[in-house]
C-alpha positions as CSV (number, residue, x, y, z in Angstrom):
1,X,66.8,83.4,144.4
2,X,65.9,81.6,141.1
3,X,65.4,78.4,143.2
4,X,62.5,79.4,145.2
5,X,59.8,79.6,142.3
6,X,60.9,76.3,141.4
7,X,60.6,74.7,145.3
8,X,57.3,75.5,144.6
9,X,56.3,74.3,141.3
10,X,57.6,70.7,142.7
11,X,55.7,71.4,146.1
12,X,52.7,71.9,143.6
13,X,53.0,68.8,141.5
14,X,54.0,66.4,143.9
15,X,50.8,67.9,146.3
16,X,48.8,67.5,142.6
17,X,50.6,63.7,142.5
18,X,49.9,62.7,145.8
19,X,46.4,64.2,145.9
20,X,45.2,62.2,142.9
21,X,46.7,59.0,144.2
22,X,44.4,59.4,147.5
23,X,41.5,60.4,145.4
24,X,42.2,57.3,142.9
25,X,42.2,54.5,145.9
26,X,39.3,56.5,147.9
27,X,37.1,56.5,144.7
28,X,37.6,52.5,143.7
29,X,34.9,51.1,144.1
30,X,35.5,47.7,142.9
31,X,38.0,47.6,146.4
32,X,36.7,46.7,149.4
33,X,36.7,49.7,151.7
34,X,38.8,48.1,154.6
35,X,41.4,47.4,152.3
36,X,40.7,51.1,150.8
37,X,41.5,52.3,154.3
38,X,44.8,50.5,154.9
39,X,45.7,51.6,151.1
40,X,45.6,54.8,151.9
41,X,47.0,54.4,155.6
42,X,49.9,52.8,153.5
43,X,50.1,55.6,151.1
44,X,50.0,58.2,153.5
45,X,52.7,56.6,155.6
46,X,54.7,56.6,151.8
47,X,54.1,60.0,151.5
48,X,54.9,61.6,154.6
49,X,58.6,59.9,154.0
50,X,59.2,61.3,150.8
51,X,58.0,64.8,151.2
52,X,60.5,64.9,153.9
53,X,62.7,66.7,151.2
54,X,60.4,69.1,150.4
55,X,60.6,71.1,153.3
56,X,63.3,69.8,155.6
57,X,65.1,73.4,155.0
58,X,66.6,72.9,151.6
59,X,70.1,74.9,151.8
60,X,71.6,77.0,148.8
61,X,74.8,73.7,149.1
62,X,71.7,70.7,149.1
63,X,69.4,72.8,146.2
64,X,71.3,71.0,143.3
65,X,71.2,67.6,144.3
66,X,67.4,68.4,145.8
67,X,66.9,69.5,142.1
68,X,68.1,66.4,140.2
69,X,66.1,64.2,142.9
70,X,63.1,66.7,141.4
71,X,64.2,66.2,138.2
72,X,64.3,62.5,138.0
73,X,61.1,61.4,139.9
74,X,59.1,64.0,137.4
75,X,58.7,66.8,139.1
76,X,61.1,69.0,137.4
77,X,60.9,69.0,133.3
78,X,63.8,71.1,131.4
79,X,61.7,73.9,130.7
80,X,61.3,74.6,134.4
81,X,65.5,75.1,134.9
82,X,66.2,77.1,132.0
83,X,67.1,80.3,134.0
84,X,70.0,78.4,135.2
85,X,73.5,77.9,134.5
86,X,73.9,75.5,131.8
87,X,76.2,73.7,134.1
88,X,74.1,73.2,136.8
89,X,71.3,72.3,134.4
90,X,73.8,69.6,132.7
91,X,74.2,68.3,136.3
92,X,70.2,68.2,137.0
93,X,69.7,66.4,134.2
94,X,72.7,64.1,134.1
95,X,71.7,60.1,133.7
96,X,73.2,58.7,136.8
């Protein structure tokens, strides 16, 4: 399955994504650390909601359309669906 590699290369950068964002309001400072803890109680909560497609059993019928979500929040790049049909890679990539 050529999709599995890329499931997780996205798992990968949006765990490197959401990883820096914690780190970025933990490590400021110039925040008040109450409001640094419901930051991150807010961002966690933002988080847990969308990573729900990462792993809510992504079918061979939902991949595509789980791919061009990928694809336009950043997580997929062109490079990463070249082993796929041109056609599917036109639809991944398609302005909507």
């Amino acid at each position: 399955k050529k999709s599995k590699p890329v499931h997780r290369l996205v798992v990968r950068r949006y765990s490197e994504r959401s990883v820096a964002a914690i780190q970025a309001i933990a490590n400021d400072t110039s925040i008040d650390i109450i409001d640094r803890f419901f930051d991150l109680r807010d961002l966690a909560e933002k988080l847990r909601k969308e990573s729900r497609m990462l792993n809510n059993g992504l079918t061979r019928s939902s991949m595509p359309t789980a791919m061009m979500l990928f694809y336009r929040d950043g997580l997929l790049t062109r490079e990463d669906i070249v082993e796929f049909s041109q056609e599917l890679q036109d639809w991944i990539t398609h302005e909507w």
